[in-house]
N, C-alpha and C positions, 0 to 999 in steps of 0.2 A: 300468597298474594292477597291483598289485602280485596274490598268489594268494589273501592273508589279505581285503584289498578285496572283491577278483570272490566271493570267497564272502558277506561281509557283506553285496554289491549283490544277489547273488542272493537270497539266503535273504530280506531287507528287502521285496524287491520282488516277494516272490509275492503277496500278496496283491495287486496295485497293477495285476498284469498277466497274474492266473492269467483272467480273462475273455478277454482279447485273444488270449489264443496257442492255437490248436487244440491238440487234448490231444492230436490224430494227429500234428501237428507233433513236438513233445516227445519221445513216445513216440521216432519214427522215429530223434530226436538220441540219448536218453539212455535208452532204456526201462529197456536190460541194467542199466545203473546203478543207478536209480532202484531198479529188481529188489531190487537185491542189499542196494542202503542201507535198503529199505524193511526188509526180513526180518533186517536186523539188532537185536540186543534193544536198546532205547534208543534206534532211529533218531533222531535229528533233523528227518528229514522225515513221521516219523509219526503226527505232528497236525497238517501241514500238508496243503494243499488237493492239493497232488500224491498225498498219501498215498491220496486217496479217488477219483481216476483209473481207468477203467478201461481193461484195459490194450486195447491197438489189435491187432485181430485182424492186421492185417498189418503189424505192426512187425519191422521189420530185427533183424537180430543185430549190425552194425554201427554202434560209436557214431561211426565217422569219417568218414560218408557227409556229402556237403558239405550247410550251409543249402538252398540255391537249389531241389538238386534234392528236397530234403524238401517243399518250399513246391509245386514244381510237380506230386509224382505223390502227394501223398496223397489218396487215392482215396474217402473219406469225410465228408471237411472241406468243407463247403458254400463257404468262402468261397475255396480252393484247386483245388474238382475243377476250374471254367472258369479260361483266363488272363484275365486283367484284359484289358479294351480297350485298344487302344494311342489315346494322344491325339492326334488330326487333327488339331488346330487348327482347327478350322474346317469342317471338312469332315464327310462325313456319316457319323454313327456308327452302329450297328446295337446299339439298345439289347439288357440281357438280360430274359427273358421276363414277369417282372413288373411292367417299363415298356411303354405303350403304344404303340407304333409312331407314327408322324406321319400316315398314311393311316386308321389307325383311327378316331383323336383327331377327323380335320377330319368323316370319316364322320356320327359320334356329333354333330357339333357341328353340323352340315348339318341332321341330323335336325330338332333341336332347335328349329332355326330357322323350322321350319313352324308352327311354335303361334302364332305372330303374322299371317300371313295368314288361317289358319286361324277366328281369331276374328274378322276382318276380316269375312269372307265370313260365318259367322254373322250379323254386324251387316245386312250385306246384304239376308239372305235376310229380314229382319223389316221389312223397310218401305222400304228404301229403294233408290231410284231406280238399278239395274244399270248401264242405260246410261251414266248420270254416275259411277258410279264404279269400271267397271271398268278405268281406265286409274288410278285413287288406287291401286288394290288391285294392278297390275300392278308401278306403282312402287314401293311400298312395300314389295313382294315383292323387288325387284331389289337395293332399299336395303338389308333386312335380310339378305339372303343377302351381300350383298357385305361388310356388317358383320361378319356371322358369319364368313364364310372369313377376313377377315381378324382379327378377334378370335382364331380358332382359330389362325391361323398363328401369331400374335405367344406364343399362350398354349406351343405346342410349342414353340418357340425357346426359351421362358425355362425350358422343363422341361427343354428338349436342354441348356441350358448348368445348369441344377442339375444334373441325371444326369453331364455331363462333372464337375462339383464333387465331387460324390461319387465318382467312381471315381477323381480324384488323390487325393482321401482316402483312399481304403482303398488306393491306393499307397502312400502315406505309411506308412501302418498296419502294411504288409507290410514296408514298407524297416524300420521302428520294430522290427518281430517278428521280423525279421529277424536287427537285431543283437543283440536281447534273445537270439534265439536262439542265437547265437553264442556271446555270453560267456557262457551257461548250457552248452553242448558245451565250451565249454573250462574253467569251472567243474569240470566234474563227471570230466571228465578228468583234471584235477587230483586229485577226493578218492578214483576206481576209483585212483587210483594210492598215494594213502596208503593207501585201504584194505588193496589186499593186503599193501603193507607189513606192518601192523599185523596181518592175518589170518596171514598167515607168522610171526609174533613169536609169537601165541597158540599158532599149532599148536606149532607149537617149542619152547612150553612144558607141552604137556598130555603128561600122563603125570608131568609132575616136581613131586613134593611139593616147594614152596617153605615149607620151615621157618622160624617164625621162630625167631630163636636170641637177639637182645637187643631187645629193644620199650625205647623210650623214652618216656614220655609227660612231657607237660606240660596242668595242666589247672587252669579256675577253681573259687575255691572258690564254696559253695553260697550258697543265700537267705542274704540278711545285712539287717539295718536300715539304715536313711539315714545315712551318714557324717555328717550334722549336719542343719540347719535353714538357713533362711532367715531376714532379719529378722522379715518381715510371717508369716509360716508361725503359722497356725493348729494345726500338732500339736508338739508339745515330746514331749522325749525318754521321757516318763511315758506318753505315749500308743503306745507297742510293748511287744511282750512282753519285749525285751533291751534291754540298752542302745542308743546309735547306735554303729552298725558290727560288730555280734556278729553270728556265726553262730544263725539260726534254728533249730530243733524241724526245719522244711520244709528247711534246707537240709542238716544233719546225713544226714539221712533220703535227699537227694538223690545224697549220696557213698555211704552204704552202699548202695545200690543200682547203683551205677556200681562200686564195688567188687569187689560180687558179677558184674556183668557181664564187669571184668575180669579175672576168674576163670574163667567160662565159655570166654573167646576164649583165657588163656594155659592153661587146665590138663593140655595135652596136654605140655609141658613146666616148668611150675611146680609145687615140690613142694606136697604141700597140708600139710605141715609147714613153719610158719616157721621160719627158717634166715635172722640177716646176712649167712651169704656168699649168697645171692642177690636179695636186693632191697636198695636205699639210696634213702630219703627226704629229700628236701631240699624246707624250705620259708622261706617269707619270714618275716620275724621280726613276725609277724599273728597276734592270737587265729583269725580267721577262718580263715586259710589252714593254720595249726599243726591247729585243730579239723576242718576240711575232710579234712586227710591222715591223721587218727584213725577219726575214722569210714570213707575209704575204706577204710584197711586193716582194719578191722572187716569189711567184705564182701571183702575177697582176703581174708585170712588169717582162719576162723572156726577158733577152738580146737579143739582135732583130740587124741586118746588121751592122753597125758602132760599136753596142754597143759592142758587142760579143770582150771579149777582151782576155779572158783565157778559157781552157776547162773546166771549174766547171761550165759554162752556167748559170752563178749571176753575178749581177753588184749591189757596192751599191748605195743605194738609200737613201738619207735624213731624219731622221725622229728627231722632233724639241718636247726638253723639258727643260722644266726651275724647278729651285728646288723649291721643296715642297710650303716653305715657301711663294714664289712667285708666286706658279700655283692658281688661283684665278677662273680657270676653272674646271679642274679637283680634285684638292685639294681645294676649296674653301673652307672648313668650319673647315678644319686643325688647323690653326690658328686664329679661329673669336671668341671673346667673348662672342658677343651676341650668338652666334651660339651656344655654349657651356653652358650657361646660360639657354636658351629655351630648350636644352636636357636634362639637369637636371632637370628643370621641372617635364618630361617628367617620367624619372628613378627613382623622389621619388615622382612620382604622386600616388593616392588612388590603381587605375587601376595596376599598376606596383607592388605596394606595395603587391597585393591581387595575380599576378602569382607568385611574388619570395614567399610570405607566402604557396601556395598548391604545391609547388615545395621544401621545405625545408629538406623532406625528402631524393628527388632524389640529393639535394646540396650536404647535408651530406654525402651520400652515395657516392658521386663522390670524394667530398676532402677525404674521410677517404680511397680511394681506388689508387688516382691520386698523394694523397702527395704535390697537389698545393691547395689552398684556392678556393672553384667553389660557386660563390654567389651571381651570375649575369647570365642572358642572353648573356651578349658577352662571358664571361667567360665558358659556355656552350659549344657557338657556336665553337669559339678558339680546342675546348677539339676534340669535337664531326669533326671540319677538319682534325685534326692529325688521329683519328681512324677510317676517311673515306680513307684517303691515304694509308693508313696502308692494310687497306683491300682490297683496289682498286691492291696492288702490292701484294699481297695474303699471306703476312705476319700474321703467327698468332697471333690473339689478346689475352690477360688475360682474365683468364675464367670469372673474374667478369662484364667483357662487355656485358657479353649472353646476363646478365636481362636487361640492360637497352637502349645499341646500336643495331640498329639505332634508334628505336620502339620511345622509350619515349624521346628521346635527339633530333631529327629529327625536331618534330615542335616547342621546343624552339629556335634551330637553323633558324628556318625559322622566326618565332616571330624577332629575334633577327637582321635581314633583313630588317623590316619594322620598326622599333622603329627610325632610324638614318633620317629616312622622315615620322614623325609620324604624323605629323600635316602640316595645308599648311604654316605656319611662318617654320620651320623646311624645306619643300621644296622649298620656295622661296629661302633659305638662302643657302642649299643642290645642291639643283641640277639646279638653276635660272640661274647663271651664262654661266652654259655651253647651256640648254635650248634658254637662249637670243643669248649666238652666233649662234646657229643653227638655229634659228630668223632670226638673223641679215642676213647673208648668204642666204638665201632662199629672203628676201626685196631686197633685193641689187640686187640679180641675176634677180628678175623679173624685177627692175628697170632701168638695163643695166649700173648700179653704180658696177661694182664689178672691182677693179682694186688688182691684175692681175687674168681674168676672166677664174676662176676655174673652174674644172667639180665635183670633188669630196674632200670630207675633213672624214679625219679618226681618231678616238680616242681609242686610245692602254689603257684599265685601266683594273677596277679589278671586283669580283664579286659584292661588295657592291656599285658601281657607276652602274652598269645595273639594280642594285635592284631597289636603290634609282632615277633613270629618271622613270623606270617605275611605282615604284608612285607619282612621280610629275604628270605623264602624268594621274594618273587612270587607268593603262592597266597592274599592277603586280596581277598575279593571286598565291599564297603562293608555294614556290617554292626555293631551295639552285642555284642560277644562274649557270651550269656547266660549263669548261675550253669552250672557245671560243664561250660561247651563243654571240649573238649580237644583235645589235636595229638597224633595217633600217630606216631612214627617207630619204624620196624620194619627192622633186619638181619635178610634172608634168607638162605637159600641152599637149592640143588637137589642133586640127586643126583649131578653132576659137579663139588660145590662149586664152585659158583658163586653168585657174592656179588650179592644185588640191595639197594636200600631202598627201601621203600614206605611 
């Protein structure tokens, strides 16, 4: 099992077997570990049931002391201080002190036995004839005593062989805790050894100002209207404030404030005079996206001494896009054959074929309700952003969305996110483009080749362009990207320039 596994099985399986395993156990394997992961800020194990452990007065400094002898000398553990009984077969075991002995048991059960002569003899003493029945009363004595001993033998034997049942059990248990315990000592072996890694990286770095020197962003734009309707759709485009697909009042307001924030984080090196030679705007050829990168730069750039030209305290500022057909960074795979080609692929692959088949149900149910044809995943996604608008502006929806928004349409929506960079031919083709400029820009700048030598470069686009870098990159966790998510890329360097990016 690989080291990524044994950590999954680990960390999956505390809950499942934080009962079973003495905490003196653990302790004895991993304490120093546990110690150290514990006090780290962010732990991983610090909402789990290990986190709330207290720690074993006599635990080892040693996390390489073997299983066996952790099981045998922890000295506190109820079910560890005795060794387990070894199994006779057969023979006579010496239960432990909570089971009664075999001499005890017949004792007790002997006793007991007397209450039936006992009332015999009562019977007796009230009238009737001694002579004639003190040989009934004699047998009857004989009879039940002889029942009892044997009643009581047969009752020990079946308790001797439950007790032996239980102590192969908790052998079991112990063998089970055993190697539970095991793969958690060599778990945790494994992360005491990333860690210091990663602890050595940190120190390594404290003391050194990591400058940024070129931040790259890419970010979506703000609140916007429904890109259209459906057939059966009860609101038409008369029912929002903007047209369909403009930028909101809410979502204007959502970049000047992200603006201003990206202000706060660069102003130790952005001037607070605009200046082309340090910032370049590129956006998609979108009211919303063009209007999005206006108002951010409204919050980075507020009019400053010369600029200040009228009371609304905004000046515009530059922001650069070319059509569709042409944007070969941000639209790159709009118009590409091959691009187009390798999607399809993609959409009438086995994989593809097998969600639209266990989804055919939920299709049917959408067209017979929506009045549009729903037969796809985009065609989902499409459906399921109108009824998130919808509800986001607290418009009521048709009662037939109860059963299925957001619940069941949610992770085809997300599904439907990752399909357009499904593969790395699909993200070369996807997202390469803008990735190499942001490459290129970050070589250059460490090369001292960058003419006219920028501080920052910004990219105004949409949800499915922050989907899609972030699976080029491996960093898209399943997620619908909300109004103004963004992706920082950051050129650093320290005091022995050295080059990082974050």
């Amino acid at each position: 099992m690989s080291y990524t596994d044994n950590v999954a099985t680990f960390l999956g399986s505390l809950d499942s077997f934080y009962e079973t395993v003495p905490a003196e156990d653990l302790e004895l394997l991993v304490g120093p570990v546990l110690e150290r992961i514990r006090s780290q800020p962010g732990s991983p194990l610090s909402g789990s049931p290990l986190a709330s452990r207290e720690t074993s007065p006599h635990r080892v400094c040693s996390t390489s002391r073997h299983i066996t002898s952790s099981l045998e000398t922890s000295p506190t553990s109820s079910r560890t201080a005795s060794p387990l009984p070894q199994d006779t077969d057969g023979e006579e075991e010496e239960f432990i002190d909570t089971v009664e002995s075999a001499p005890e048991r017949m004792q007790k059960d002997a006793s007991k036995s007397t209450a039936a002569p006992q009332k015999v003899q009562t019977a007796v003493n009230n009238g009737i004839d001694n002579s004639s029945t003190e040989n009934v009363i004699k047998e009857n004595t004989e009879l039940t005593n002889g029942y009892s001993n044997v009643n009581g033998h047969a009752e020990t034997i079946q308790e001797s062989q439950r007790e032996r049942g239980r102590q192969r059990t908790k052998k079991d248990d112990g063998k089970i805790n055993a190697e539970f315990l095991n793969q958690i000592a060599t778990t945790m072996q494994h992360l005491q050894r990333d860690l210091d890694r990663v602890t050595a990286r940190v120190r390594s770095l404290e003391g050194q100002a990591l400058q940024a020197m070129a931040p790259q962003t890419l970010y979506r734009h703000g609140d916007r209207t429904p890109i259209g309707r459906y057939k059966n759709d009860p609101y038409n485009e008369t029912s929002w404030p903007v047209p369909y697909g403009q930028l909101t009042n809410l979502g204007k307001h959502q970049h000047l404030l992200l603006g201003r924030w990206l202000r706060k984080r660069y102003s130790h090196f952005l001037s607070d005079i605009y200046t082309p030679y340090d910032i370049y705007v590129h956006s998609t050829d979108v009211d919303r996206t063009l209007m999005s990168a206006e108002a951010n730069l409204a919050g980075l750039y507020p009019p400053m001494k010369n600029q200040i030209w009228d009371d609304i305290k905004w000046m515009p500022i530059p922001v650069h896009t070319i059509p569709g057909k042409q944007d070969y960074v941000l639209h790159a795979t709009k118009y590409c054959p091959r691009y187009n080609y390798e999607l399809e692929k993609v959409l009438t692959s086995p994989e593809m074929e097998r969600i639209n088949k266990a989804n055919a149900k939920l299709y049917a149910y959408l067209t017979e309700n929506t009045g549009d044809k729903i037969s796809s995943l985009e065609e989902v996604e499409h459906l399921y952003d109108i009824l998130y608008i919808q509800n986001l502006y607290n418009k009521t929806l048709p009662q037939w969305t109860k059963s299925v928004f957001p619940e069941k349409m949610k992770p085809l929506t997300i599904l439907s996110f990752m399909t357009e960079t499904y593969n790395k031919i699909l993200q070369r083709l996807k997202s390469g483009p803008l990735l190499g400029e942001v490459i290129n820009h970050m070589v250059k700048k460490v090369q001292n080749t960058l003419k006219p030598d920028r501080k920052i470069w910004m990219y105004s686009a949409h949800d499915e362009t922050v989907a899609n870098l972030l699976m080029t990159l491996n960093l898209f966790e399943p997620h619908c990207p909300p109004y103004t998510a963004m992706i920082l890329i950051e050129l650093r360097t320290n005091s022995k320039n050295q080059y990082f990016v974050t």
